[in-house]
PDB file with one MODEL, atoms N, CA, C and O in Angstrom:
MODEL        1
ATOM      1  N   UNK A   1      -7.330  17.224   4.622  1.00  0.00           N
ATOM      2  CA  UNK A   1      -8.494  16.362   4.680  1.00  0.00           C
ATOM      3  C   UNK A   1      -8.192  15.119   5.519  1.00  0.00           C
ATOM      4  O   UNK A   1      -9.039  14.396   6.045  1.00  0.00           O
ATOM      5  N   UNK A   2      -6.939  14.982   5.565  1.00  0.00           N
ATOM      6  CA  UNK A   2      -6.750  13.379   6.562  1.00  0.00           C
ATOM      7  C   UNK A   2      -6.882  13.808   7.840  1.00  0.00           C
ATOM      8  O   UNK A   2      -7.316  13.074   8.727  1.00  0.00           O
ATOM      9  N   UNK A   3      -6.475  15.175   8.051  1.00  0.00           N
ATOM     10  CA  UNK A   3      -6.974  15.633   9.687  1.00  0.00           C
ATOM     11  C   UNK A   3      -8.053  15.018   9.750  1.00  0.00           C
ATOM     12  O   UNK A   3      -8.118  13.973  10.396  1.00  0.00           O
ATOM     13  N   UNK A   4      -9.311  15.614   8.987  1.00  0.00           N
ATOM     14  CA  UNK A   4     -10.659  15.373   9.247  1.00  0.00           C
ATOM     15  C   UNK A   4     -10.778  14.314   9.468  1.00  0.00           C
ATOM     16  O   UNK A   4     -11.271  13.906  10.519  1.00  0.00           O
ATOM     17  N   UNK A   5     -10.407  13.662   8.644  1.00  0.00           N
ATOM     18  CA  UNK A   5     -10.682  11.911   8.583  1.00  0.00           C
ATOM     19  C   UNK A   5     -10.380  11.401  10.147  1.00  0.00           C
ATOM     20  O   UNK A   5     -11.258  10.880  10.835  1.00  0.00           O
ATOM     21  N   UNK A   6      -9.039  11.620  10.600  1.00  0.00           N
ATOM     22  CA  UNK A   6      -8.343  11.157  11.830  1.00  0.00           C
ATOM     23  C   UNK A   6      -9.797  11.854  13.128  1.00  0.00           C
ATOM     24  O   UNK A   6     -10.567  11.251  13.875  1.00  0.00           O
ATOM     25  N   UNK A   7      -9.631  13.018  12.906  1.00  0.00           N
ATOM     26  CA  UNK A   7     -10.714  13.497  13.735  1.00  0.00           C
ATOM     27  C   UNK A   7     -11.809  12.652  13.990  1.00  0.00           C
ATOM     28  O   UNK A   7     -11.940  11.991  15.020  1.00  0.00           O
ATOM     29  N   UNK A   8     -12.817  12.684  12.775  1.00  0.00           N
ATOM     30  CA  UNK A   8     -14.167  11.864  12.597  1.00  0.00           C
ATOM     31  C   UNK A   8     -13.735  10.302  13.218  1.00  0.00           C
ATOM     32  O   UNK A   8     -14.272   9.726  14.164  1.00  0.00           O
ATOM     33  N   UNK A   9     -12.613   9.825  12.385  1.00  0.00           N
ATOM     34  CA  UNK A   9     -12.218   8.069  13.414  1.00  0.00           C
ATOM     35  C   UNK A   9     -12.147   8.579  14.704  1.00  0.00           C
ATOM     36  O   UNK A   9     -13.029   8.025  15.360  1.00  0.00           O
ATOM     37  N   UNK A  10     -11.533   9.354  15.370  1.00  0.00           N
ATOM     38  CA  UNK A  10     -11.474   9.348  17.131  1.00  0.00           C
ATOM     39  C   UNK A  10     -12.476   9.612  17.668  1.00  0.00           C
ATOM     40  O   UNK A  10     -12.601   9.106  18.784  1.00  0.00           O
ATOM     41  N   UNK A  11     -13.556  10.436  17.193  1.00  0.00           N
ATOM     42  CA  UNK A  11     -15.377  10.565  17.825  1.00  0.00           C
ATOM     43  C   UNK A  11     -15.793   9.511  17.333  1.00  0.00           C
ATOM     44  O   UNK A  11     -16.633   9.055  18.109  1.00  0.00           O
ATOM     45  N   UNK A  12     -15.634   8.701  16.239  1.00  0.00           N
ATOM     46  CA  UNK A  12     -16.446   7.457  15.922  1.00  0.00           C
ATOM     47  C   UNK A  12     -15.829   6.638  17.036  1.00  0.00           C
ATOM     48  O   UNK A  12     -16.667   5.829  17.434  1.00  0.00           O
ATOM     49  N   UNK A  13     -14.625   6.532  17.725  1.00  0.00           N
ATOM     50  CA  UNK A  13     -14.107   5.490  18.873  1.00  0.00           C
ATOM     51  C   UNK A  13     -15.086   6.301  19.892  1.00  0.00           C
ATOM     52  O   UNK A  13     -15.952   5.651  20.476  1.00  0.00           O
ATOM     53  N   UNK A  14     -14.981   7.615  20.108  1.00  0.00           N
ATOM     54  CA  UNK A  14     -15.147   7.779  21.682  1.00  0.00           C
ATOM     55  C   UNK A  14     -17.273   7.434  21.464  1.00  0.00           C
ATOM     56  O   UNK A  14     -17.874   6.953  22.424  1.00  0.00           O
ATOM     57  N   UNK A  15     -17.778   7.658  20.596  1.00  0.00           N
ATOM     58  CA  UNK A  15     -18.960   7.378  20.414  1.00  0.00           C
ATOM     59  C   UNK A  15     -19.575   5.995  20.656  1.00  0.00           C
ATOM     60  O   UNK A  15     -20.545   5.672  21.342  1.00  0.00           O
ATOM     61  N   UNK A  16     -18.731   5.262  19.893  1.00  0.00           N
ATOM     62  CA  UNK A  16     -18.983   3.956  20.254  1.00  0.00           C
ATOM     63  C   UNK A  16     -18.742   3.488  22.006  1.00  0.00           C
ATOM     64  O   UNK A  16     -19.434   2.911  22.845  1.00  0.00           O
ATOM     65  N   UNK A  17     -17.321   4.119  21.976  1.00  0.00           N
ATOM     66  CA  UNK A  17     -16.865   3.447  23.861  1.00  0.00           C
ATOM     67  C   UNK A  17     -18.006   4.131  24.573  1.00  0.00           C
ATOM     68  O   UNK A  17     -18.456   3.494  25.525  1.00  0.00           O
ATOM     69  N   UNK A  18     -18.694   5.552  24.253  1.00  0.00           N
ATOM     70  CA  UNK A  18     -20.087   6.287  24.888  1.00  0.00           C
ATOM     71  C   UNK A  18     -21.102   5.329  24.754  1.00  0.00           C
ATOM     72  O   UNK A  18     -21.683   5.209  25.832  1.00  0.00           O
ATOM     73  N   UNK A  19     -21.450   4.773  24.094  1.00  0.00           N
ATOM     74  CA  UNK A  19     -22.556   3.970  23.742  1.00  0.00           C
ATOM     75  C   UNK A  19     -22.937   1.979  24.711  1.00  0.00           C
ATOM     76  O   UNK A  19     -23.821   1.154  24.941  1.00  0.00           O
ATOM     77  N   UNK A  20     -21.191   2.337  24.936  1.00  0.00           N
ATOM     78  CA  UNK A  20     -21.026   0.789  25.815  1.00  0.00           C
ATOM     79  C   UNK A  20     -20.925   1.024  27.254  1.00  0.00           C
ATOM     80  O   UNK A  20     -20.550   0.232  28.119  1.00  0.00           O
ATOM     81  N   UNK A  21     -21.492   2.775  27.434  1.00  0.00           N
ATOM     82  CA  UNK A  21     -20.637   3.167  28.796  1.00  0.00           C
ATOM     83  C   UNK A  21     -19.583   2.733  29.233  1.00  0.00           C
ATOM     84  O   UNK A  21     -19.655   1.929  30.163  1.00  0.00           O
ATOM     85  N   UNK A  22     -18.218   3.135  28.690  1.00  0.00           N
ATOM     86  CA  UNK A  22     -16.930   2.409  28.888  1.00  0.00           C
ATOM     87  C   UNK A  22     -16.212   3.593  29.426  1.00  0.00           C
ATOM     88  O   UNK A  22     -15.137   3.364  29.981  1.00  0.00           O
ATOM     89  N   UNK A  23     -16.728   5.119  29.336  1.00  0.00           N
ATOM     90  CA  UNK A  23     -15.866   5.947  29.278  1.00  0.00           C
ATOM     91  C   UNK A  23     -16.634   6.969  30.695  1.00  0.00           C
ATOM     92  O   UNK A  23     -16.154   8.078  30.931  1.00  0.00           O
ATOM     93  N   UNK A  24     -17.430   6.612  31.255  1.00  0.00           N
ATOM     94  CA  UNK A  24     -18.197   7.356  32.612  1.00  0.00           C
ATOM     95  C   UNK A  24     -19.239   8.043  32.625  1.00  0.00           C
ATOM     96  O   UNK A  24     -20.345   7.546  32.413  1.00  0.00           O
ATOM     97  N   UNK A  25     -18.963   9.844  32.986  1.00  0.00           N
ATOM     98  CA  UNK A  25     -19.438  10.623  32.880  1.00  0.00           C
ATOM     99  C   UNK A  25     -19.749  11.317  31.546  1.00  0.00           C
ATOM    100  O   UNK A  25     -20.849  11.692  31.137  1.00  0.00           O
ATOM    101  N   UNK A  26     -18.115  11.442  30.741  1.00  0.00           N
ATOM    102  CA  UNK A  26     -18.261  11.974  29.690  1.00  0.00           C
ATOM    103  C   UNK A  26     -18.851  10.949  28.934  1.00  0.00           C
ATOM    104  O   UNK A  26     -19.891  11.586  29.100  1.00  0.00           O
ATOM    105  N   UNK A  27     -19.267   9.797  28.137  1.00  0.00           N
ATOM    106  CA  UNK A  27     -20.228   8.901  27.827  1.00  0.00           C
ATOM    107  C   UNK A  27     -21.756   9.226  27.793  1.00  0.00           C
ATOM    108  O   UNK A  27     -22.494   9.115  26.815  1.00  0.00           O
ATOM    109  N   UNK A  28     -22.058   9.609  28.934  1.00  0.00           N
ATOM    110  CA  UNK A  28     -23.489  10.447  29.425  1.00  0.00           C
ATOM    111  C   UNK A  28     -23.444  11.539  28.929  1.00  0.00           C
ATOM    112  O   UNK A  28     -24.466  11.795  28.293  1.00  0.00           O
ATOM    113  N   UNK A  29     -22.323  12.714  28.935  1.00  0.00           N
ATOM    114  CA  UNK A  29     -22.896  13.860  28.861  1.00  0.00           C
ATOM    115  C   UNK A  29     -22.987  13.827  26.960  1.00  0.00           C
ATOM    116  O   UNK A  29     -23.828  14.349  26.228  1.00  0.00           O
ATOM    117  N   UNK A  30     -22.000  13.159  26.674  1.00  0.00           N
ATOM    118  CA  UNK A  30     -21.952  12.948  25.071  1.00  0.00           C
ATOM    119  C   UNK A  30     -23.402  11.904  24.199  1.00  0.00           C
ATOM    120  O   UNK A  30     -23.809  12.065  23.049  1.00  0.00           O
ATOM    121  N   UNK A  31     -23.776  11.132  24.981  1.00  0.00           N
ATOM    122  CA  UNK A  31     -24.930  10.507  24.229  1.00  0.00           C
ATOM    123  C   UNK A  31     -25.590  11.110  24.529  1.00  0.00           C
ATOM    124  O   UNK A  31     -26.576  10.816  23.853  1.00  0.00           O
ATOM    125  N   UNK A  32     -26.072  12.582  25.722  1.00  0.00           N
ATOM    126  CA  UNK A  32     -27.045  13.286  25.971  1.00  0.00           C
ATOM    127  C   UNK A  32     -27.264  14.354  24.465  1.00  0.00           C
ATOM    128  O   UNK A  32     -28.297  14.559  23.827  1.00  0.00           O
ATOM    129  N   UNK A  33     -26.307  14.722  24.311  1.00  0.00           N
ATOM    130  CA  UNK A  33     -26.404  15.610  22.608  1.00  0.00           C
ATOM    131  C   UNK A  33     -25.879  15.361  21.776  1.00  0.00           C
ATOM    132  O   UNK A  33     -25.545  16.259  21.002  1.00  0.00           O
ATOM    133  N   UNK A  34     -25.458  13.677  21.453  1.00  0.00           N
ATOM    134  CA  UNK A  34     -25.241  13.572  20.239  1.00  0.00           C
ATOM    135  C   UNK A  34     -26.153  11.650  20.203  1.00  0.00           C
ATOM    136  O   UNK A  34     -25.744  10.646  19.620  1.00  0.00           O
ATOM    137  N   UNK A  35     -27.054  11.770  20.815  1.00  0.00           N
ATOM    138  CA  UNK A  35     -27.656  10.376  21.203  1.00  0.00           C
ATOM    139  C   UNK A  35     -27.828   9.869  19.690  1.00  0.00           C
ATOM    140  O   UNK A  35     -27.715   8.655  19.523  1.00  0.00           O
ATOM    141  N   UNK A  36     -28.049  10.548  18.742  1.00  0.00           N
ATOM    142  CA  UNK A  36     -28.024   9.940  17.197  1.00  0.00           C
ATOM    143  C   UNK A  36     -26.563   9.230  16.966  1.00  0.00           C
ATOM    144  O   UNK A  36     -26.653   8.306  16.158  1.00  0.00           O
ATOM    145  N   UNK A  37     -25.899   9.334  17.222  1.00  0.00           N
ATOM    146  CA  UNK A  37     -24.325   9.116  17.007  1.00  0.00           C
ATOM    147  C   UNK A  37     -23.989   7.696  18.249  1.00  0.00           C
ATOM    148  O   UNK A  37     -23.612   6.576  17.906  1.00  0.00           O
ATOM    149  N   UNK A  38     -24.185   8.028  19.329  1.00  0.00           N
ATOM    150  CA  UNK A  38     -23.983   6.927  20.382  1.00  0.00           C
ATOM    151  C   UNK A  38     -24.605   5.648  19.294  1.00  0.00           C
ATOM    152  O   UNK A  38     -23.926   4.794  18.725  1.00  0.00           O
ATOM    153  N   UNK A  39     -26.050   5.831  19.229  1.00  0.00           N
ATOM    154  CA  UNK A  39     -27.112   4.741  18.770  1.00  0.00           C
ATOM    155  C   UNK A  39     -26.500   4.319  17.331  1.00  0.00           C
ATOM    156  O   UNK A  39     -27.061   3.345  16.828  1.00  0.00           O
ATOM    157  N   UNK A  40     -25.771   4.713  16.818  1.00  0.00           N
ATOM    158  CA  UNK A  40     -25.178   4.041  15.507  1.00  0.00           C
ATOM    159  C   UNK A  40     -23.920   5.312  15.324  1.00  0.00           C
ATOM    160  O   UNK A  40     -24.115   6.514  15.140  1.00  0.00           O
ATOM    161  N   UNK A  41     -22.634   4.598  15.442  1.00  0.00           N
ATOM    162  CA  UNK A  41     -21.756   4.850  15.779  1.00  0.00           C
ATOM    163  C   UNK A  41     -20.823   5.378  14.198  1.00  0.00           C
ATOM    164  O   UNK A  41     -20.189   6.417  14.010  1.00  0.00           O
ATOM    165  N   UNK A  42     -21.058   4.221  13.266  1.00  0.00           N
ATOM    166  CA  UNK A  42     -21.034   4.056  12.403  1.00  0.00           C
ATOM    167  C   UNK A  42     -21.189   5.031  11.295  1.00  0.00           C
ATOM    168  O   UNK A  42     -20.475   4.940  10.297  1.00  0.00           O
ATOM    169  N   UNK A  43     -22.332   6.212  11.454  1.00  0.00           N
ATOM    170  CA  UNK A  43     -22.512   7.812  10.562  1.00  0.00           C
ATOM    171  C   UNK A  43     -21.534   8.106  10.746  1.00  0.00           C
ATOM    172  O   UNK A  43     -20.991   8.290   9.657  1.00  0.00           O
ATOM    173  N   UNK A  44     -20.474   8.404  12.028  1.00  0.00           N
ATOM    174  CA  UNK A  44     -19.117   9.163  11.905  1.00  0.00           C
ATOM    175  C   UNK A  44     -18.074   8.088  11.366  1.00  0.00           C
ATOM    176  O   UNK A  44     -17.137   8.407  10.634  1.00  0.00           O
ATOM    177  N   UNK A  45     -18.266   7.068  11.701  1.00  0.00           N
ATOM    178  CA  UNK A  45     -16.888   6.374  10.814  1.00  0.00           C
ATOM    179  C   UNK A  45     -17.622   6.218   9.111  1.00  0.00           C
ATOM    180  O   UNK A  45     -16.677   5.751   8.475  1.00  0.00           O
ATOM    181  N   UNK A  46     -18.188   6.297   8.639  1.00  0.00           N
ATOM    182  CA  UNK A  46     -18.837   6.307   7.115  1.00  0.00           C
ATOM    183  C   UNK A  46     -18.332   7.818   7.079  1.00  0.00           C
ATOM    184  O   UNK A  46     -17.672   7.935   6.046  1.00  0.00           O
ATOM    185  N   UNK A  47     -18.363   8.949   7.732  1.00  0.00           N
ATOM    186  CA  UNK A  47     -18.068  10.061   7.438  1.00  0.00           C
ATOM    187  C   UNK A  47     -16.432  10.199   7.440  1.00  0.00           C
ATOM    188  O   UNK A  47     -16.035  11.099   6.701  1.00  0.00           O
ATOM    189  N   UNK A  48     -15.630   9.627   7.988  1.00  0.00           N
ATOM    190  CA  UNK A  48     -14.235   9.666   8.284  1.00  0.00           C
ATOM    191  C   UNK A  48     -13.894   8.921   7.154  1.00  0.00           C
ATOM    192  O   UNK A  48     -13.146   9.413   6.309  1.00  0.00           O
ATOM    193  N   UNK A  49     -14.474   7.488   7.002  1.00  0.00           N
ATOM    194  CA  UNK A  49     -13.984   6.599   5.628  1.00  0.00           C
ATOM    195  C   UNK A  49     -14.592   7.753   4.545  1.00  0.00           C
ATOM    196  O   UNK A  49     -13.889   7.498   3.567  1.00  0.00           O
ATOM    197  N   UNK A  50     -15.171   8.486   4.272  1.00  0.00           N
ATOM    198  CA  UNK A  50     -15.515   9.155   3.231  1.00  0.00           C
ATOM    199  C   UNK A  50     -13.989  10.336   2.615  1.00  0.00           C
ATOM    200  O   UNK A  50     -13.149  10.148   1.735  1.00  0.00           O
ATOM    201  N   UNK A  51     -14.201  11.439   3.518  1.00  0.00           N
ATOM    202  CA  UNK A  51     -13.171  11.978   4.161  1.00  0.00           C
ATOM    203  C   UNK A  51     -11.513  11.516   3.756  1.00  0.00           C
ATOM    204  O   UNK A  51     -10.661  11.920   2.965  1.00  0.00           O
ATOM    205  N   UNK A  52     -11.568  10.932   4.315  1.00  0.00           N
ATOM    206  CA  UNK A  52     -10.222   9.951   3.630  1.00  0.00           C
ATOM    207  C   UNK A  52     -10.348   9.712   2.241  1.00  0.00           C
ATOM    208  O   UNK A  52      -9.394  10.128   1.583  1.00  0.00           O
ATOM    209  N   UNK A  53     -11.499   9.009   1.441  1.00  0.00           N
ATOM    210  CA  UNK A  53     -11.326   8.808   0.004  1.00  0.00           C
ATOM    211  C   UNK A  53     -11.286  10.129  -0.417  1.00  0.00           C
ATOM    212  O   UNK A  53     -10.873  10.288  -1.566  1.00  0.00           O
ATOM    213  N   UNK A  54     -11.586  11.061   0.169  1.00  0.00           N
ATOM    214  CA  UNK A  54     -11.527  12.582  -0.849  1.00  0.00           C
ATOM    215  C   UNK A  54     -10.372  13.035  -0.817  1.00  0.00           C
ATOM    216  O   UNK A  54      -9.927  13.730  -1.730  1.00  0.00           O
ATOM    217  N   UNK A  55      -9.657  12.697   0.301  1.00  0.00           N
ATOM    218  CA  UNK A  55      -8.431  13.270   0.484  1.00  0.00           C
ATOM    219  C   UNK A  55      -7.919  12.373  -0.307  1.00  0.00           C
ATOM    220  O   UNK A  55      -7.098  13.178  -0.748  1.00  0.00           O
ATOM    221  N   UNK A  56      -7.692  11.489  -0.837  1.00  0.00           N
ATOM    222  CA  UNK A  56      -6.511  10.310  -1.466  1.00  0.00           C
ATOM    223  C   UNK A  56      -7.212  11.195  -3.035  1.00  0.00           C
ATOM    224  O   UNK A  56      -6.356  11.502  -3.864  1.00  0.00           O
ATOM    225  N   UNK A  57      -8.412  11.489  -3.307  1.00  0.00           N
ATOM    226  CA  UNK A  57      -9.148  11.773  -4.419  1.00  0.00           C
ATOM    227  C   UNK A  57      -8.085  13.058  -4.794  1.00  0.00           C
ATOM    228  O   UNK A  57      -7.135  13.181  -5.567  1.00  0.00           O
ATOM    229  N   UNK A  58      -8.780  13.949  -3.807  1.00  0.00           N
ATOM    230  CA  UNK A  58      -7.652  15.333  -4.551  1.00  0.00           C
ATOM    231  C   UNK A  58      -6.793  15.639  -4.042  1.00  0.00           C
ATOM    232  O   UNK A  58      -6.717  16.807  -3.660  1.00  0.00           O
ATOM    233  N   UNK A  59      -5.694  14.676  -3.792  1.00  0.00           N
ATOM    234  CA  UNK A  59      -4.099  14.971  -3.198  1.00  0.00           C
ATOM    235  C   UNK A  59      -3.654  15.076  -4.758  1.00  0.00           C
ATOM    236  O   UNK A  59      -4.320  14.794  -5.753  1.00  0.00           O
ATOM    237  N   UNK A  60      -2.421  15.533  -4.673  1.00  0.00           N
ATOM    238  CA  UNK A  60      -1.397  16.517  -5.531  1.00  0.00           C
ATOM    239  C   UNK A  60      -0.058  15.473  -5.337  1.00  0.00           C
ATOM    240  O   UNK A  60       0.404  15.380  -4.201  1.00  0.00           O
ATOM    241  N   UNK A  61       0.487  14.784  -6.305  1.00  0.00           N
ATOM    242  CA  UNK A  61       1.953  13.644  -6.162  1.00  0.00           C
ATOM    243  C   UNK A  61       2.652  14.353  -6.917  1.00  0.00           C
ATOM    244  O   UNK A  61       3.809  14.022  -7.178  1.00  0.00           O
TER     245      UNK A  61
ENDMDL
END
């Protein structure tokens, strides 16, 4: 589950840097089909911070 988490944080970065056009082409082609995500960046990092509490939830010590 921390994969996921790590995953969801690195599209919540590249979403946001898409959203400031910081990143070019790929920026464009990514707010073209995921334009919900560019415009509030934030659903994938709420999904990654989630993600993470489940994983700390049902890890095994």
């Amino acid at each position: 589950m921390y994969y996921v988490a790590a995953a969801l944080l690195v599209l919540s970065g590249l979403f946001y840097s898409a959203s400031h056009h910081e990143i070019g082409s790929l920026g464009v082609t990514m707010c073209t089909y995921g334009s919900r995500f560019c415009d509030n960046p934030l659903i994938v990092f709420s999904g990654a911070a989630l993600a993470a509490a489940w994983g700390m939830f049902v890890s095994v010590k």
